[in-house]
C-alpha positions as CSV (number, residue, x, y, z in Angstrom):
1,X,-18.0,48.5,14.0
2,X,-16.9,45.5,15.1
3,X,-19.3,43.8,17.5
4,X,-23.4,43.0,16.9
5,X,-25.8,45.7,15.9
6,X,-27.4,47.3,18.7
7,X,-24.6,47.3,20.9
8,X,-22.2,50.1,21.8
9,X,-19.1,50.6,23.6
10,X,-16.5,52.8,24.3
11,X,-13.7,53.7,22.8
12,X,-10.8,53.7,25.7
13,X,-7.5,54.6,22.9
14,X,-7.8,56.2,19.6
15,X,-5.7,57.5,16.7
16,X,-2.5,58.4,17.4
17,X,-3.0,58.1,21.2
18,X,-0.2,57.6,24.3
19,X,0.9,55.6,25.6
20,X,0.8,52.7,23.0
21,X,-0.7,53.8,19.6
22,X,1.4,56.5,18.2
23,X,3.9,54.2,16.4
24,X,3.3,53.5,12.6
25,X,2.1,50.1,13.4
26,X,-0.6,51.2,15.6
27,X,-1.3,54.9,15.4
28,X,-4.4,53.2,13.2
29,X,-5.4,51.7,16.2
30,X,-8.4,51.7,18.2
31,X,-9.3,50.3,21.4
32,X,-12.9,49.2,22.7
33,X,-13.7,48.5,26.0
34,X,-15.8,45.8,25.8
35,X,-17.5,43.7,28.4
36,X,-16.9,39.4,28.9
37,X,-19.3,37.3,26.9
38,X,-19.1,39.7,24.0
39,X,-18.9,38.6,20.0
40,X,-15.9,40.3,17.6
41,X,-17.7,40.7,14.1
42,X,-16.2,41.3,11.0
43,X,-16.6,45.3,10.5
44,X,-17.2,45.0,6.8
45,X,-16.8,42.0,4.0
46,X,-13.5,40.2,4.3
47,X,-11.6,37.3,3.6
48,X,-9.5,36.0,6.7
49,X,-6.0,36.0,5.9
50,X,-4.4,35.7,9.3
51,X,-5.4,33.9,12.5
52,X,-3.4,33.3,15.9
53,X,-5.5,31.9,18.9
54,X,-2.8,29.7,20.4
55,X,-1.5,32.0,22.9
56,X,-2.9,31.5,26.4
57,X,-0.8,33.8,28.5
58,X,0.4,37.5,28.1
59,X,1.9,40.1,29.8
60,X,3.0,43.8,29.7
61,X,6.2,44.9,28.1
62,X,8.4,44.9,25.1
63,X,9.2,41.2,25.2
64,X,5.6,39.7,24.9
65,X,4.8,42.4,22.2
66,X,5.1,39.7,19.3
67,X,2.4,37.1,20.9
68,X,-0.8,37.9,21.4
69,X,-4.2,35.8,19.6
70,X,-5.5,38.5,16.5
71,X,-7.4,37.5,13.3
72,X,-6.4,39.6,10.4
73,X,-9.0,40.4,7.5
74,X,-8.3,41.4,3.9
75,X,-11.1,43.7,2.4
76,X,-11.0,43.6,-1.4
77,X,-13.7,46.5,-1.9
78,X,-11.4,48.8,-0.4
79,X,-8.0,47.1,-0.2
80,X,-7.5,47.2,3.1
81,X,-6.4,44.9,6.0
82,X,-8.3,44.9,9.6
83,X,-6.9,43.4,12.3
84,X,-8.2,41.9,15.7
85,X,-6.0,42.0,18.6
86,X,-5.8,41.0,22.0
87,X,-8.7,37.8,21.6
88,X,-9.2,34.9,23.6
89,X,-7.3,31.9,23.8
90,X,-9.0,29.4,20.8
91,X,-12.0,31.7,20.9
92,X,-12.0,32.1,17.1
93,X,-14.9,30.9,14.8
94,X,-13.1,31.4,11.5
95,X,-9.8,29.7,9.6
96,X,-7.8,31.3,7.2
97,X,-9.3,31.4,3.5
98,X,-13.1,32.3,4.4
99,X,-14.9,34.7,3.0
100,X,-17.4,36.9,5.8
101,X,-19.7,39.2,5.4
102,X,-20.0,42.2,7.2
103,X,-21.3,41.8,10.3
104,X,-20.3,37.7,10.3
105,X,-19.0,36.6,13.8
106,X,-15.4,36.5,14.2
107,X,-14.5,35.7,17.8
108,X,-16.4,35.0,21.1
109,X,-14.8,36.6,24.8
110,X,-15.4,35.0,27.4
């Protein structure tokens, strides 16, 4: 999972859920309620291929959809992407081009 060992949290939207993840971009998609002052780890080995952290403001609807802060991670053992969404403003720890392990921290939440 994607946050320390030892910790839990609840899942709030899963696959193929209303009212947002039953598109084909999301229907993949799950969300965690997790708490401020949390860490975003890497949920297995990965190399980071796609980081946003610019974005300080947000807001509902179709027209913010496109901005929003994510890291994106390229797993090799299994050839899939993972993808981090809705992070905090600058809060990542990585770049582009590093390698992680699983477990490595990815972002911080204030």
């Amino acid at each position: 999972m994607p946050f320390s060992t030892g910790k839990t949290y609840q899942v709030v939207q899963g696959y193929d859920m209303l009212p947002t993840q039953n598109t084909p971009s999301s229907r993949f998609a799950i969300d965690l309620s997790l708490q401020p002052r949390y860490t975003v780890c890497a949920a297995a080995d990965g190399l980071v291929v796609g980081l946003e952290n610019r974005y300080k403001n947000g807001n509902p609807g179709a027209l913010w959809k496109p901005y929003g802060n994510y890291i994106t991670l390229f797993h090799p053992n299994s050839g899939l992407f993972n993808q981090y969404l809705h992070l905090q403003f600058e809060g990542g720890f990585v770049l582009p081009g590093i390698s992680l392990k699983q477990g490595s921290p990815l972002v911080w939440q204030a």
